[in-house]
C-alpha positions as CSV (number, residue, x, y, z in Angstrom):
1,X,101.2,147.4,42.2
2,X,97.6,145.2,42.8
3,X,94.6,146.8,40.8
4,X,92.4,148.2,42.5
5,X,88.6,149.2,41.1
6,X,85.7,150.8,42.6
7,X,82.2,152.6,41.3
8,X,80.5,155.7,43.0
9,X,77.5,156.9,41.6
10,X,75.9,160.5,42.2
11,X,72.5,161.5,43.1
12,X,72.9,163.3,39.6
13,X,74.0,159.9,37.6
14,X,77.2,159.9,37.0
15,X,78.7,157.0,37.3
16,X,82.6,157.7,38.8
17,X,84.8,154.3,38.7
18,X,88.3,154.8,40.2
19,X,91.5,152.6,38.7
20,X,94.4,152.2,40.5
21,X,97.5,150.2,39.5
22,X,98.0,148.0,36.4
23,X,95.1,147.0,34.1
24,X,95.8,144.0,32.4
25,X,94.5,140.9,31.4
26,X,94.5,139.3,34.8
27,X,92.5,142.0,35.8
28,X,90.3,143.2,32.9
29,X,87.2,141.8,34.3
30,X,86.9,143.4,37.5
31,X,86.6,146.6,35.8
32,X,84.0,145.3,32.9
33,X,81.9,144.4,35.9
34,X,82.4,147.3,37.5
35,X,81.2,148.7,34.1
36,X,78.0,146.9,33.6
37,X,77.2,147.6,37.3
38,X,77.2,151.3,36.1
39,X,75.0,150.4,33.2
40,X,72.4,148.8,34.7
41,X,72.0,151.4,36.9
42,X,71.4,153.2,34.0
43,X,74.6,156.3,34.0
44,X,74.5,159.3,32.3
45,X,78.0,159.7,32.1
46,X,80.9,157.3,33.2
47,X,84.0,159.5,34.7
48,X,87.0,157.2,34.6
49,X,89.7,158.1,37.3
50,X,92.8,157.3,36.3
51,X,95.4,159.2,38.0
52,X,96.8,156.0,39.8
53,X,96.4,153.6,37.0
54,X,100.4,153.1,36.2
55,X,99.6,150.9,33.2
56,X,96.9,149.6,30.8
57,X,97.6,146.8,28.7
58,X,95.7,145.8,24.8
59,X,93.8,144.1,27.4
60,X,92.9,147.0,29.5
61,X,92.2,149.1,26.3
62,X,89.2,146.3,25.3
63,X,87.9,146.5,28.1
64,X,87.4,150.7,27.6
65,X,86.3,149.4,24.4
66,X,83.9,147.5,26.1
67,X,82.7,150.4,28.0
68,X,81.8,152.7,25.4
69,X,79.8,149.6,23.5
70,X,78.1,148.6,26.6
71,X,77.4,152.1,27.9
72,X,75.8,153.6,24.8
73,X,76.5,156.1,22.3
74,X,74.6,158.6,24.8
75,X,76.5,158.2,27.9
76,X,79.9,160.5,27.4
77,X,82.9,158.7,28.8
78,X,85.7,160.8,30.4
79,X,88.9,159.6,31.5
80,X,90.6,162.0,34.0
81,X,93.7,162.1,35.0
82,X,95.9,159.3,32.6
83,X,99.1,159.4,33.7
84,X,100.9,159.9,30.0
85,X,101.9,156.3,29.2
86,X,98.2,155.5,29.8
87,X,97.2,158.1,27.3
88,X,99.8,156.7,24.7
89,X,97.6,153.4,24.6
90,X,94.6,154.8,24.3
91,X,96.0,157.9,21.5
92,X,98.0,154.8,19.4
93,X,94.4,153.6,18.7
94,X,92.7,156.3,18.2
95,X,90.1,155.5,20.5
96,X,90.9,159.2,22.1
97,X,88.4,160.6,19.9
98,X,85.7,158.7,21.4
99,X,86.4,159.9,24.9
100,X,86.8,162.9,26.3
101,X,90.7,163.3,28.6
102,X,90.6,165.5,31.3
103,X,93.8,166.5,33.2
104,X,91.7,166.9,36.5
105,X,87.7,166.1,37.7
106,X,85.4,168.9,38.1
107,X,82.1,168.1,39.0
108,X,80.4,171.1,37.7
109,X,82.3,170.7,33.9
110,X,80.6,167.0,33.3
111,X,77.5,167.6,35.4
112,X,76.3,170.7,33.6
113,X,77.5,169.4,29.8
């Protein structure tokens, strides 16, 4: 399946980026763009939809990397929906204690935290 990326951001600043597909190296950039076009517009939180992402490669899990570095330590970063082997990448590094997993987004939950 093609990847597929794109950003909404709310009136309230959260910056909502949708993955779909398989996040690999091929593709890694389009989402770190899609990740500094969220920073400059200066987020307070970054939701990361990931109920159709079918995989992420060590590729795919730099460029989360990436996002926490180039978001700030401020800006929460919650990744909603991972399908279980996404989770499996991210958990196998540990980096699941610098995010917060949601099984489903709810607007209210991250835009009253």
């Amino acid at each position: 399946m093609a990847f597929d990326v794109s950003l909404e951001m709310t009136d309230s600043g959260i910056a909502k980026i949708t993955l779909s597909g398989e996040l690999d190296a091929s593709v890694a950039s389009m989402f770190k763009n899609k990740v500094e076009e969220a920073a400059s517009l200066q987020a307070k939180r970054l939701v990361l939809l990931m109920q159709d992402l079918e995989y992420m490669s060590s590729a795919g899990l730099r460029a989360l990397v990436f996002a926490k570095q180039k978001m700030g330590a401020d800006v929460d970063i919650y990744v909603v929906g991972a399908q279980e082997s996404v989770m499996e990448t991210i958990q196998m590094t540990g980096f699941h204690h610098s995010i917060v997993a949601l099984d489903s987004y709810d607007s209210d939950q991250i835009e009253n935290i």
